[in-house]
DOVEX-352269 format. One record per residue (C-alpha): residue number from 0; residue in three letters; x, y, z. Coordinates in Angstrom, 1 decimal. Layout:
REM DOVEX-352269
+------+------+--------+--------+--------+
: resi : resn :      X :      Y :      Z :
+------+------+--------+--------+--------+
:  NUM :  ala :      X :      Y :      Z :
...
+------+------+--------+--------+--------+
//
This chain:
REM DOVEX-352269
+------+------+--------+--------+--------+
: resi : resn :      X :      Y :      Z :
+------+------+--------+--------+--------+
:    0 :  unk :   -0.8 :   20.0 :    7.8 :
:    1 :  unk :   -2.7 :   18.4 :   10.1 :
:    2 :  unk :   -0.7 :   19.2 :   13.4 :
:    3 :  unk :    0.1 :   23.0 :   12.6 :
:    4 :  unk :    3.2 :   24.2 :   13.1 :
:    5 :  unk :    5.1 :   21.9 :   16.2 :
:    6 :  unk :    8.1 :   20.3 :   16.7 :
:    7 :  unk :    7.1 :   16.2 :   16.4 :
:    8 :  unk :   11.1 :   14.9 :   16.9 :
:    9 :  unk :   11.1 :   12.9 :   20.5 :
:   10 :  unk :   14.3 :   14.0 :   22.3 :
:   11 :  unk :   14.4 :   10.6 :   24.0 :
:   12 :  unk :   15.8 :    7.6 :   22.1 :
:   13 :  unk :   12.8 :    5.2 :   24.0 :
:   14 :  unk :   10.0 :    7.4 :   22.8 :
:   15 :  unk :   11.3 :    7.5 :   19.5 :
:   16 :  unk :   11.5 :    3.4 :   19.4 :
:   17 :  unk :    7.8 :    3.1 :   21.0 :
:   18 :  unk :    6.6 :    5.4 :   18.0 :
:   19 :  unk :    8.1 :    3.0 :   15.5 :
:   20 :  unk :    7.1 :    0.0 :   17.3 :
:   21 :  unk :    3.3 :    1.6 :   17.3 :
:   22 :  unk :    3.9 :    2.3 :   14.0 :
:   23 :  unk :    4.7 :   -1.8 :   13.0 :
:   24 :  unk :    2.0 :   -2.9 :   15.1 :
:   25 :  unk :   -0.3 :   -0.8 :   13.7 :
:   26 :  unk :    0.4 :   -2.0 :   10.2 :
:   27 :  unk :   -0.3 :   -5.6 :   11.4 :
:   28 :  unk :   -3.4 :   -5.1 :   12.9 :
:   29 :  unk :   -4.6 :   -2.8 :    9.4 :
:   30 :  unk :   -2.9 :   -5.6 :    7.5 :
:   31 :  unk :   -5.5 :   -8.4 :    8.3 :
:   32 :  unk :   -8.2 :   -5.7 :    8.3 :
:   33 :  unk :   -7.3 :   -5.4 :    4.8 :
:   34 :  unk :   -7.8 :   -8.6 :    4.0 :
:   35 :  unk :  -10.8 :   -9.5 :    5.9 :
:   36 :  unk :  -13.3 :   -6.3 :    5.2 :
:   37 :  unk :  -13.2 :   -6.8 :    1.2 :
:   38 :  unk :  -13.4 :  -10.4 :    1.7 :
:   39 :  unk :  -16.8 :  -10.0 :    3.7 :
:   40 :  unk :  -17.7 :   -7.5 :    0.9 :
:   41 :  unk :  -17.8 :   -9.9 :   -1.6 :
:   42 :  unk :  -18.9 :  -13.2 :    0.0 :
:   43 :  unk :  -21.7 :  -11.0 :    0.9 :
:   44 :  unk :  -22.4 :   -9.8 :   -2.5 :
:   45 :  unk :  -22.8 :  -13.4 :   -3.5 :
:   46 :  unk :  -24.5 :  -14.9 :   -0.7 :
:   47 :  unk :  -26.9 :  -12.0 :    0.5 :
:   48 :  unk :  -26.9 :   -9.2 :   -2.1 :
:   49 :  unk :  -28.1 :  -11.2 :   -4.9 :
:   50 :  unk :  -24.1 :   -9.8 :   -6.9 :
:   51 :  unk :  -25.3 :   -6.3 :   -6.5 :
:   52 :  unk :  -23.6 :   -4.5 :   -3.5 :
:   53 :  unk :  -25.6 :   -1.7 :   -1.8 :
:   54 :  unk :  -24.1 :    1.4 :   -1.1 :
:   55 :  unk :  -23.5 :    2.4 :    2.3 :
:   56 :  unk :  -21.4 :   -0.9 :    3.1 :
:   57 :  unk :  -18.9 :    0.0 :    0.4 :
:   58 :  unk :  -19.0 :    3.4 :    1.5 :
:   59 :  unk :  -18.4 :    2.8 :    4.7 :
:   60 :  unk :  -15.1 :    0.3 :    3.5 :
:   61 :  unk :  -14.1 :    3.6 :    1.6 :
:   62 :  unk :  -14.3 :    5.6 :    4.8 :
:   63 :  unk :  -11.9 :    3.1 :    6.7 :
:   64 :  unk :   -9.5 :    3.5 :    3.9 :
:   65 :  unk :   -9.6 :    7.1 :    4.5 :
:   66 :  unk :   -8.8 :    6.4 :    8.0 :
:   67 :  unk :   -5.9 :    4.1 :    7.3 :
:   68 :  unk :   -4.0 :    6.0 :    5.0 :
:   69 :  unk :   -4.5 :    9.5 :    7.3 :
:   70 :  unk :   -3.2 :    7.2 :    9.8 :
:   71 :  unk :   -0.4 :    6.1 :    7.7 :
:   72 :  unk :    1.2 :    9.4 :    6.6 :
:   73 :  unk :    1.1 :   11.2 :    9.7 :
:   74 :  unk :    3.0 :    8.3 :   11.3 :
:   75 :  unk :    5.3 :    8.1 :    8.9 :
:   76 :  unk :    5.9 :   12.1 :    8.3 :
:   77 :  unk :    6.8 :   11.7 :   12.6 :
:   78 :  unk :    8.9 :    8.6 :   11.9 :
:   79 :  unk :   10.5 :   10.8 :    9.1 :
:   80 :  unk :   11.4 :   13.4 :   11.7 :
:   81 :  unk :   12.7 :   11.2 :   14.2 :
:   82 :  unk :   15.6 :   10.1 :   11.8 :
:   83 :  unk :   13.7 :    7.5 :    9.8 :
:   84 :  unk :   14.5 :    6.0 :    6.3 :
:   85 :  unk :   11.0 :    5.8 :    4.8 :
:   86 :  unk :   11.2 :    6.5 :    1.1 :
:   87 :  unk :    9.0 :   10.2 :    0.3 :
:   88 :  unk :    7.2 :    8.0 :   -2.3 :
:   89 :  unk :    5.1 :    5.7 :   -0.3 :
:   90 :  unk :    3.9 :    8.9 :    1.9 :
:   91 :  unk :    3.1 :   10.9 :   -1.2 :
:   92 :  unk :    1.3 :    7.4 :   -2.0 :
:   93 :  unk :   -0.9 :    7.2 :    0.8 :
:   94 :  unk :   -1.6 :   10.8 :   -0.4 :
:   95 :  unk :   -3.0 :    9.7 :   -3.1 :
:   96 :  unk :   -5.0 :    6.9 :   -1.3 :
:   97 :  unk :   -6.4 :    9.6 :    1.1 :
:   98 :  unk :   -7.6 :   11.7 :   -1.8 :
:   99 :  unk :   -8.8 :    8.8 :   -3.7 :
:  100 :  unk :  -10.9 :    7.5 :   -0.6 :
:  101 :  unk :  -12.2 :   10.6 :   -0.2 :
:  102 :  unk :  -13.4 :   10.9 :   -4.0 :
:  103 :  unk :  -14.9 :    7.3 :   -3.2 :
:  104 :  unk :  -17.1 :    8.6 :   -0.7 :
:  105 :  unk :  -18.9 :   10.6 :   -2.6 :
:  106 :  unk :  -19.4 :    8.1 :   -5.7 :
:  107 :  unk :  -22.9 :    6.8 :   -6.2 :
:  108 :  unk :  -22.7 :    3.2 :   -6.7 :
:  109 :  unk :  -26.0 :    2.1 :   -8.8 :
:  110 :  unk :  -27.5 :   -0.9 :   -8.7 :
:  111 :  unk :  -29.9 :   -2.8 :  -10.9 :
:  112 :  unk :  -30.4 :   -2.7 :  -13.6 :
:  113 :  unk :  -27.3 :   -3.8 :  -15.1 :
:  114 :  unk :  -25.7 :   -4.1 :  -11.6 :
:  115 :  unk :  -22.6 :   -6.5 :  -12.3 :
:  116 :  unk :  -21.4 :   -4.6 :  -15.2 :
:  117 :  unk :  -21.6 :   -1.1 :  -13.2 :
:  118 :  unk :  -20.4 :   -2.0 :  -10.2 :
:  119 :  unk :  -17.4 :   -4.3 :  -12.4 :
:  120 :  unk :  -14.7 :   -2.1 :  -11.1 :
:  121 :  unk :  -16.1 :   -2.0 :   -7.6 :
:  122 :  unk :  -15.5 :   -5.6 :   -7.7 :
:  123 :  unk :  -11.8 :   -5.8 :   -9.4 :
:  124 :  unk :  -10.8 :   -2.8 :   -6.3 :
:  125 :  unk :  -12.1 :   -5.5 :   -3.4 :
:  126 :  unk :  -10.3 :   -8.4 :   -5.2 :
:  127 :  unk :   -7.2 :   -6.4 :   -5.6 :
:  128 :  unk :   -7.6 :   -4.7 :   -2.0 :
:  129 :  unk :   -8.0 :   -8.8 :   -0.8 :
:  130 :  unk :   -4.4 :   -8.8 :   -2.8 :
:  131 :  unk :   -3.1 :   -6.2 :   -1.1 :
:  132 :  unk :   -3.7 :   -7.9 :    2.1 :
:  133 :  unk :   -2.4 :  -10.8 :    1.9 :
:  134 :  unk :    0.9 :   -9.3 :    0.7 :
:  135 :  unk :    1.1 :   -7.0 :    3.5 :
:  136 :  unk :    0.4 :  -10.1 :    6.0 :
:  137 :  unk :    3.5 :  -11.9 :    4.1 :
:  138 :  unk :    5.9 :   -8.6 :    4.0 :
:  139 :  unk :    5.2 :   -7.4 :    7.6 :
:  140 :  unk :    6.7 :  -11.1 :    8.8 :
:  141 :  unk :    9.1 :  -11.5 :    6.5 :
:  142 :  unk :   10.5 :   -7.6 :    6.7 :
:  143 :  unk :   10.2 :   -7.5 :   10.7 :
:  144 :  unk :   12.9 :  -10.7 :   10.5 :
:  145 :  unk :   15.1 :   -8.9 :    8.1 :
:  146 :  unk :   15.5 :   -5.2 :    9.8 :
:  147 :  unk :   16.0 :   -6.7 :   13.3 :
:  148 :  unk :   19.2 :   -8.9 :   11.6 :
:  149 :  unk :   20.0 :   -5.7 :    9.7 :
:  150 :  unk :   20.1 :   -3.7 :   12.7 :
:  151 :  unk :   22.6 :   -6.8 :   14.3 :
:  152 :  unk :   25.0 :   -6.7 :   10.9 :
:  153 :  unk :   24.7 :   -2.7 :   11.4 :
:  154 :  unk :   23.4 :   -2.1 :    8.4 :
:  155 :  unk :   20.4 :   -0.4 :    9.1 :
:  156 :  unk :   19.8 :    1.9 :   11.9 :
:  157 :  unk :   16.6 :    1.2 :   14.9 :
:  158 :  unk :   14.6 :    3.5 :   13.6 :
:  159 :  unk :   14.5 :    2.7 :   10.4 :
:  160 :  unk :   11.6 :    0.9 :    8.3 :
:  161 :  unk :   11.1 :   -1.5 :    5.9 :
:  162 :  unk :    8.3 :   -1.9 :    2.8 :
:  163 :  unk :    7.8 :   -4.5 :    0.7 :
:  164 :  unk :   10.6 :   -3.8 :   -2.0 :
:  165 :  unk :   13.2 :   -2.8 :    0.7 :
:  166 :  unk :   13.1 :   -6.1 :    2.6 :
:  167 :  unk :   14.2 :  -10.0 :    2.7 :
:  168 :  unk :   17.2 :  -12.3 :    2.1 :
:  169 :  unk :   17.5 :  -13.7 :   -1.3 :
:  170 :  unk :   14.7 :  -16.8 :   -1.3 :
:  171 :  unk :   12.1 :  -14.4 :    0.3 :
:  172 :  unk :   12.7 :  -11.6 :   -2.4 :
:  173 :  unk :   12.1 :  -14.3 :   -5.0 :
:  174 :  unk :    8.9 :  -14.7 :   -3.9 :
:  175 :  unk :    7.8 :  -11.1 :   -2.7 :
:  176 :  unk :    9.0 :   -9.2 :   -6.0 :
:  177 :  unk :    6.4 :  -11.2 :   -8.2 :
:  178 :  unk :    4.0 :  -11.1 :   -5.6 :
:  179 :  unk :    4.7 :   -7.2 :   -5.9 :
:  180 :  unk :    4.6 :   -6.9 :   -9.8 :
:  181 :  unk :    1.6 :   -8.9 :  -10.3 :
:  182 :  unk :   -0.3 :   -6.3 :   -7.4 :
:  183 :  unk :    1.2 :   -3.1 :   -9.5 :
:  184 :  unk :   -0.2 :   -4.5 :  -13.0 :
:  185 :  unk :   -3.8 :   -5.9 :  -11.2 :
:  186 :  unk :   -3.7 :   -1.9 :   -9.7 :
:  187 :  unk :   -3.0 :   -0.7 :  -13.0 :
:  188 :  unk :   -5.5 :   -2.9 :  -14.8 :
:  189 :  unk :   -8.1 :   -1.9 :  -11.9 :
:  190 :  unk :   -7.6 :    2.1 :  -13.4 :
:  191 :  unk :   -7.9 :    1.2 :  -16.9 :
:  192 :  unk :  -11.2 :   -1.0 :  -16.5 :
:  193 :  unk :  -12.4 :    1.9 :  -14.5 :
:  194 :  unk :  -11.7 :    4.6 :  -17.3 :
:  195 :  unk :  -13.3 :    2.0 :  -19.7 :
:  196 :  unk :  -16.3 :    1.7 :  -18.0 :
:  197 :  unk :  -16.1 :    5.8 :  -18.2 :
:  198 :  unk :  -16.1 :    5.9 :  -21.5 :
:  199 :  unk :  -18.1 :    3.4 :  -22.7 :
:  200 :  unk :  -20.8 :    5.1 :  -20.9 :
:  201 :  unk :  -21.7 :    2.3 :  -18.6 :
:  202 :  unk :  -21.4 :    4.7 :  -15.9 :
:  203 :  unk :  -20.3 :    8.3 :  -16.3 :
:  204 :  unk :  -19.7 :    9.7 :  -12.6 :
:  205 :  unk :  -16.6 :   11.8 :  -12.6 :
:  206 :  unk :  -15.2 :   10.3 :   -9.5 :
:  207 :  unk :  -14.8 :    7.0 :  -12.0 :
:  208 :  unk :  -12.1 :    8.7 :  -14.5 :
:  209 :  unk :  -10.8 :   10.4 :  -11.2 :
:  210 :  unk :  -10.3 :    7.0 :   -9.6 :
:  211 :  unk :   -8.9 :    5.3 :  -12.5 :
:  212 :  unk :   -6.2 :    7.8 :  -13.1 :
:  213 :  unk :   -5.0 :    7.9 :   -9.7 :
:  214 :  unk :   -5.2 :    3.9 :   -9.5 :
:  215 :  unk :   -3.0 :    3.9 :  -12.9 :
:  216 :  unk :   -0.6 :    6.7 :  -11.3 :
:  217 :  unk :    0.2 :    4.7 :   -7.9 :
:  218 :  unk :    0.8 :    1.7 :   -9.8 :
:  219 :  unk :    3.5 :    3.2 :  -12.0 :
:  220 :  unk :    4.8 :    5.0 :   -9.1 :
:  221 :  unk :    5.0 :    1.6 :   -7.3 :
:  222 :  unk :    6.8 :   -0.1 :   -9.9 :
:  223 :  unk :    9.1 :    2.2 :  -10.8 :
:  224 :  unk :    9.8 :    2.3 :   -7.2 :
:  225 :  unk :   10.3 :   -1.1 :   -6.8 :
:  226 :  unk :   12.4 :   -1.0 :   -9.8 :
:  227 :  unk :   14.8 :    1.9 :   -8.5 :
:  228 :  unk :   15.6 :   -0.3 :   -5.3 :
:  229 :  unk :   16.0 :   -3.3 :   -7.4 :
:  230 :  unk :   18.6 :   -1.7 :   -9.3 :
:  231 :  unk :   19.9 :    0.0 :   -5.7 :
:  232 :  unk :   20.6 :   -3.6 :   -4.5 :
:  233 :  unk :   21.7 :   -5.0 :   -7.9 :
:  234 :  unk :   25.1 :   -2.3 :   -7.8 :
:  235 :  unk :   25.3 :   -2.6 :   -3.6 :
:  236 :  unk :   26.0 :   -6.1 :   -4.2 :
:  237 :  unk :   28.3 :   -5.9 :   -7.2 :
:  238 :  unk :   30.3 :   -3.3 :   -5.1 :
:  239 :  unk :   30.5 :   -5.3 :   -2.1 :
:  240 :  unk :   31.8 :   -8.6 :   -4.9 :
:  241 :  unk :   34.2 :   -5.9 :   -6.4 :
:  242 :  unk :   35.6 :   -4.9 :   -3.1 :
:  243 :  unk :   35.8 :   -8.4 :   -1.4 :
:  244 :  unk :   37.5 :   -9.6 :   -4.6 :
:  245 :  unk :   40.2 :   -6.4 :   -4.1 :
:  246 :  unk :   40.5 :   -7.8 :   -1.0 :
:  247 :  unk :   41.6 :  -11.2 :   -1.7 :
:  248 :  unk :   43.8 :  -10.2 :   -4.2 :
+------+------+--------+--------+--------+
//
């Protein structure tokens, strides 16, 4: 859509690696950006702002977002074309991100009177965007480990990536599956505070029941998502017991 109508597939096996290896480095560099831009948000708010955040600063966070997940889905649409794995869900999830970013920008954030309950679901998206980052910090390490030994055991192909529910040997996945669920319900719970503000009249912006529908969808996309590969790897593994077991016998 953005491109028009051109043929993206490298016909060289190194220019197709250097894509995906752009591709991981540019999700660590918009990993830590993630964390640090709603973490300035808010100490500001607190320290300088007097808890009332003005407009153009969050607007401005909104128009990186935009940026990030446009830069997300046309990388992975050309990773997709190159012969890559990535699951159609996450790209129809940054989407979804783009649209609601967009919607964002053009959302009037008042201010006093009244500013901390208003601007309440502001805050809850920063905390839960501060989340996010930290998560991605912990899957882009851990995942990065796991496909290069999955590429060694053969199991996965080079140009193939990894998210957060798709990656990790046993004692990381304990760890990175809760870590998941809790950011799915906080995203969810981040919608349904928004709608509630909606309704109750506290603000009444239609961008606000926009953003809290699309925040509720994503996070039941996610987990059902999450869910699916969990039950992927759950009859993988009792195949490959059932099979080894045939064996022995």
């Amino acid at each position: 859509m953005f491109l028009g109508p051109i043929n993206v597939r490298a016909s060289r096996k190194d220019v197709q690696w250097k894509v995906k290896e752009e591709y991981n480095s540019y999700r660590d560099r918009t990993a830590l950006l993630f964390l640090l831009f709603p973490s300035a948000l808010l100490c500001l708010r607190s320290w300088v702002w007097n808890g009332c955040l003005p407009t153009f600063p969050v607007q401005l966070y909104q128009a990186w977002l935009l940026f990030l997940y446009t830069g997300l889905a046309l990388r992975e649409n050309i990773l997709r074309a190159n012969g890559s794995d990535i699951r159609p869900w996450w790209i129809y999830h940054h989407y979804c991100a783009m649209i609601m970013a967009l919607v964002s920008l053009t959302w009037d954030i008042k201010g006093q009177p009244n500013c901390a309950q208003k601007q309440r679901g502001v805050q809850l998206f920063l905390q839960w965007a501060m989340m996010q980052g930290v998560a991605m910090l912990l899957q882009n390490r851990y995942q990065r480990q796991r496909l290069y030994t999955r590429i060694a055991l053969g199991k996965a192909k080079r140009m193939d990536v990894v998210w957060g529910e798709t990656a990790g040997v046993d004692g990381q996945l304990w760890l990175l599956y809760p870590i998941l669920f809790i950011l799915q319900g906080f995203e969810a719970y981040v919608g349904l505070q928004l709608l509630r503000t909606a309704f109750k009249g506290v603000t009444s912006e239609w961008q606000v029941i926009f953003c809290g529908i699309l925040l509720v969808f994503m996070a039941v996309g996610n987990f059902l998502n999450t869910v699916q590969t969990l039950m992927a790897k759950s009859r993988f593994k009792a195949k490959m017991k059932s099979k080894s077991k045939q064996e022995l016998d």
